[in-house]
C-alpha positions as CSV (number, residue, x, y, z in Angstrom):
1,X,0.0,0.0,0.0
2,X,1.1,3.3,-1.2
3,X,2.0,5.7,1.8
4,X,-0.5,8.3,0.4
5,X,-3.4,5.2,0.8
6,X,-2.3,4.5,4.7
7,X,-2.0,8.1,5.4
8,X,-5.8,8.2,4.0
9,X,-6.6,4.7,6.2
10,X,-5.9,5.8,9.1
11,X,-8.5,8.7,10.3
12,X,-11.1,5.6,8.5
13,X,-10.7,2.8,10.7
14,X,-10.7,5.3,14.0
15,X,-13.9,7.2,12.8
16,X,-16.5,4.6,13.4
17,X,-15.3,4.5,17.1
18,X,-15.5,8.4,17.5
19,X,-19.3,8.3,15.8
20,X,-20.3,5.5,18.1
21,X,-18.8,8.0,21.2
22,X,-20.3,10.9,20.0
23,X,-23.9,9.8,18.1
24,X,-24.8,6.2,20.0
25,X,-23.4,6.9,23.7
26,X,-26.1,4.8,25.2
27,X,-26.5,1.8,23.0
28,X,-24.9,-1.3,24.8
29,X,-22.8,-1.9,21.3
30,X,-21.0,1.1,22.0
31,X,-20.4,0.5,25.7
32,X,-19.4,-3.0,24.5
33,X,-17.3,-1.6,22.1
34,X,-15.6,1.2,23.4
35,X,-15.1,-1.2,25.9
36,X,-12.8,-2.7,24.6
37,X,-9.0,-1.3,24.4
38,X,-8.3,-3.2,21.4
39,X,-10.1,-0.5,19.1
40,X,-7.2,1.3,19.0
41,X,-4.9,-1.4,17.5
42,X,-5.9,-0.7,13.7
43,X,-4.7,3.0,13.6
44,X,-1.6,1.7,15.5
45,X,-0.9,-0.8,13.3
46,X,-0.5,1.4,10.3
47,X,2.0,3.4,12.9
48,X,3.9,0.4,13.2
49,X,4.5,0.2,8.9
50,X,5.5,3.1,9.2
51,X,7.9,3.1,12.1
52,X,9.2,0.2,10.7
53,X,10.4,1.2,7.5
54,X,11.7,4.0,9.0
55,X,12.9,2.9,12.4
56,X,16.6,3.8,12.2
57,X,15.8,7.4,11.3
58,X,12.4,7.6,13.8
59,X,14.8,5.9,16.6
60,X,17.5,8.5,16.0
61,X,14.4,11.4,16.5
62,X,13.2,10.2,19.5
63,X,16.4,8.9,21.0
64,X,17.9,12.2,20.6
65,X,15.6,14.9,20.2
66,X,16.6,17.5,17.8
67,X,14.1,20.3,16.4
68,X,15.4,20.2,12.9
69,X,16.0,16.0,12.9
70,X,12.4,15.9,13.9
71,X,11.8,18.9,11.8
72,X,13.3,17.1,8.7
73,X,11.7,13.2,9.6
74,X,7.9,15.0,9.8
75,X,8.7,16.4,6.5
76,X,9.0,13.4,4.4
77,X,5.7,11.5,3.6
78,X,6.5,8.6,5.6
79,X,7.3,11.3,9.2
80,X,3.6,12.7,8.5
81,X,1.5,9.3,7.4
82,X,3.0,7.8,11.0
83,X,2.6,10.7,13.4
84,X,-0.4,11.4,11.8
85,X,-1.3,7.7,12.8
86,X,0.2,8.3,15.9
87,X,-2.0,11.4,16.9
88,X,-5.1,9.2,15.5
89,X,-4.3,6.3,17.5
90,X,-3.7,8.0,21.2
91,X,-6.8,10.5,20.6
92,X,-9.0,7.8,20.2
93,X,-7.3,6.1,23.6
94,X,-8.0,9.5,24.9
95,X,-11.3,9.6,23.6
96,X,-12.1,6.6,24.8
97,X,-11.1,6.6,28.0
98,X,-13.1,10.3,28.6
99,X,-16.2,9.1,27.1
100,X,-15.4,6.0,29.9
101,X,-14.8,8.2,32.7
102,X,-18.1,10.6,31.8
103,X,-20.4,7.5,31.6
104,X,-19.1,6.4,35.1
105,X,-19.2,10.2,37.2
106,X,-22.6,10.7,35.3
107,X,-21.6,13.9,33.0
108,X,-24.1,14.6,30.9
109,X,-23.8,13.8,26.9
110,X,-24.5,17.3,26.2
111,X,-20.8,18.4,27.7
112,X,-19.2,15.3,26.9
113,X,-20.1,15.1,22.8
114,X,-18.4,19.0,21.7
115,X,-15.6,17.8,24.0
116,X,-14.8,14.6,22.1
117,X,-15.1,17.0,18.5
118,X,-12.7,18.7,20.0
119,X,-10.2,16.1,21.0
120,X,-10.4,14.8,17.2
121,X,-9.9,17.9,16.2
122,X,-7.1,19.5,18.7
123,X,-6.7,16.9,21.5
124,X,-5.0,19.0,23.9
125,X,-7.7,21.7,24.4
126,X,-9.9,18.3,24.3
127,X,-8.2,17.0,27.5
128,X,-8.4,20.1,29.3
129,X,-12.3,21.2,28.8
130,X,-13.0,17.3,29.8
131,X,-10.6,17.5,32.8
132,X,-12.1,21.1,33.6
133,X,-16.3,19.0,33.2
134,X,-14.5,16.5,35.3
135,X,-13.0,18.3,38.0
136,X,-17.1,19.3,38.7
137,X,-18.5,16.0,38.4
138,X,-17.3,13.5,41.2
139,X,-17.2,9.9,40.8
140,X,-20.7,7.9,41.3
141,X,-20.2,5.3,44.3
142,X,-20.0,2.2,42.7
143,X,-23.0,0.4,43.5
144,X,-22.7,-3.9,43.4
145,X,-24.3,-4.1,39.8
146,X,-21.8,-1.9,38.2
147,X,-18.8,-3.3,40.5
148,X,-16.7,-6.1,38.9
């Protein structure tokens, strides 16, 4: 597969997962699903062609972190395609683990849904405004149903 192809791919296998999050928050399909950490693994596998075929040059960026080495790697095809699969693959662990945590302190779908936009979109300011809802909405006790 052509790196242009991958690249394309990627954002494709994790969308399905945000729309479940974001449109279906209470059907059990999605709780099953999201459930699950595994849903992260097809993004992360295209990551892993990438780093692959570009490991010594990837290893030497992280191992020694340089602006213009990291500059340079990000500016081939190969650099973008697998941190763009990289950012794809940890927003949806993100994701998943907010729309997790709002489902067990009880915050409302109304907050939660712009919030998880926004962590597709620019996960950072995503992480804050969730940790800013969450900071206001306490953990449920866990009752003996939901315990386990």
């Amino acid at each position: 597969m052509s790196t242009t192809t991958l690249f394309d791919t990627t954002f494709a296998l994790a969308a399905p997962f945000w729309a479940l999050m974001i449109f279906a928050p209470g059907w059990s399909g999605t709780c099953r699903i999201i459930g699950s950490p595994w849903i992260v693994v097809p993004p992360m596998a295209i990551y892993t062609v990438f780093a692959a075929g570009e490991f010594g040059t990837l290893w030497s960026v992280v191992s020694s972190p340089d602006l213009e080495a990291l500059r340079a790697f990000l500016g081939t095809p190969e650099g973008a395609a697998a941190i763009w699969a990289h950012l794809i693959a940890f927003d949806l662990f993100v994701g998943r683990w907010m729309y997790r945590d709002a489902r067990e302190r009880g915050v409302h779908h109304a907050f939660l849904a712009p919030i998880l936009v926004l962590t597709i979109l620019l996960s950072p300011f995503g992480v804050l405004a969730y940790l800013v809802v969450r900071s206001v909405a306490p953990a449920r006790a866990a009752s003996p149903a939901s315990a386990g």
